[in-house]
N, C-alpha and C positions, 0 to 999 in steps of 0.2 A: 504494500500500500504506500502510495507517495502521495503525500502533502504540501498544501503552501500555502500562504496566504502574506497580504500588503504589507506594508510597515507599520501601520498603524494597527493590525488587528482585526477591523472593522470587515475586509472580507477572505475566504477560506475556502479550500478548493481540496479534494482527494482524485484520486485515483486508483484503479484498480489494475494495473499494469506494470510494466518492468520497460525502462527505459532501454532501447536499441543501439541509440546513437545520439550523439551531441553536435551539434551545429555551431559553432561560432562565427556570425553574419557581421563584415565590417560594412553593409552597404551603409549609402548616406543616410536615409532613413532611419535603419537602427543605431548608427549612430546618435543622432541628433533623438528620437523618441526618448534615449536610455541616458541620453548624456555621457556620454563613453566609448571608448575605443572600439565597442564590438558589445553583441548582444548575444547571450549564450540559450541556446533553445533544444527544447525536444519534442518531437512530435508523437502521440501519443490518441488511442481510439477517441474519436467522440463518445461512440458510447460506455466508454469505461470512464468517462470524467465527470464530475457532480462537484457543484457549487454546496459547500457546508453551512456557510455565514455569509451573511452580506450582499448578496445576489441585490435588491433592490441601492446597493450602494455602488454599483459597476456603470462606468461610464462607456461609450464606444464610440470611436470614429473610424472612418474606411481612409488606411494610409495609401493606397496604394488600388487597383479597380481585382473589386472581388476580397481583399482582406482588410480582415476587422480586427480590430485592435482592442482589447479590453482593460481597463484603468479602474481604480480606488478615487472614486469623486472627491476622497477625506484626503487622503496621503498623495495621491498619484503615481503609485505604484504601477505598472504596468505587467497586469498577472499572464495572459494569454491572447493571441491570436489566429484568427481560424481564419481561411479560402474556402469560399462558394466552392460546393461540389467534393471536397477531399474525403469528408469523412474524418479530420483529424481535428488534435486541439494545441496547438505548439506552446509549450508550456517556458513560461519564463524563467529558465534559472534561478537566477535572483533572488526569487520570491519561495525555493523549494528552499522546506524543511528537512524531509530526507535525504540522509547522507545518501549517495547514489555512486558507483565505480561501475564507469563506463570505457571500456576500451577504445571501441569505435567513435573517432570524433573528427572532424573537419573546421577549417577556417574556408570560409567562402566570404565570397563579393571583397577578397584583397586588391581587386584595382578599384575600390572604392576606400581605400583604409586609411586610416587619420596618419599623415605622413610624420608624427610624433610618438607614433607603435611601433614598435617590429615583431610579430610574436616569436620570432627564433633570437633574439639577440636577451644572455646572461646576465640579468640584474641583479644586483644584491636582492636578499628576500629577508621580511622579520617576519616572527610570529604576531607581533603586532606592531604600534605604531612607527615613525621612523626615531633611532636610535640620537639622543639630546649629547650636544657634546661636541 
């Protein structure tokens, strides 16, 4: 079972599935919807997804012709997106609460990619903030 829900709590989402694959999208879109270098996704059945909490608090707009976009009207959280006709529910990262270990993953849309990213280039990493000093 995998879960998630906004920032602020107000809306919540399960599913009844096992993640396949990961997507990491640098198009401009997801860029700019996510405020970030890249927008991490998974695509998973419609019918295996169900809104928990908050369904009357979810906002939508069509980024793009045919997909929808779904948003936290409180936070603006950006939980999931669906395309006319798929049959799926692309689930926002982000926003997941279960831990998930997925092999299969990809970066697409890199000739759209915020030319201050590289995802192969060795950054120092903390476990948390950056190191004062």
């Amino acid at each position: 079972m995998l879960v998630g829900s906004c920032l602020c709590g107000r809306v919540a989402y399960e599913v009844e599935a096992e993640l396949e694959s990961i997507v990491h999208c640098h198009c401009e879109t997801c860029r700019k919807t996510h405020a970030s270098a890249f927008s991490s996704l998974a695509a998973v059945p419609a019918d295996r997804f169900r809104w928990t909490r908050g369904e009357e608090a979810l906002g939508a707009f069509e980024s793009s012709p045919g997909k929808i976009r779904r948003f936290c009207t409180a936070c603006g959280s950006h939980l999931v997106a669906e395309r006319e006709g798929r049959g799926t529910v692309m689930l926002r990262l982000g926003c997941l609460e279960t831990p998930v270990t997925v092999e299969r993953q990809w970066h697409i849309w890199r000739s759209d990619g915020a030319s201050w990213y590289a995802p192969n280039a060795a950054y120092p990493q903390f476990a948390e903030g950056v190191p004062q000093g």
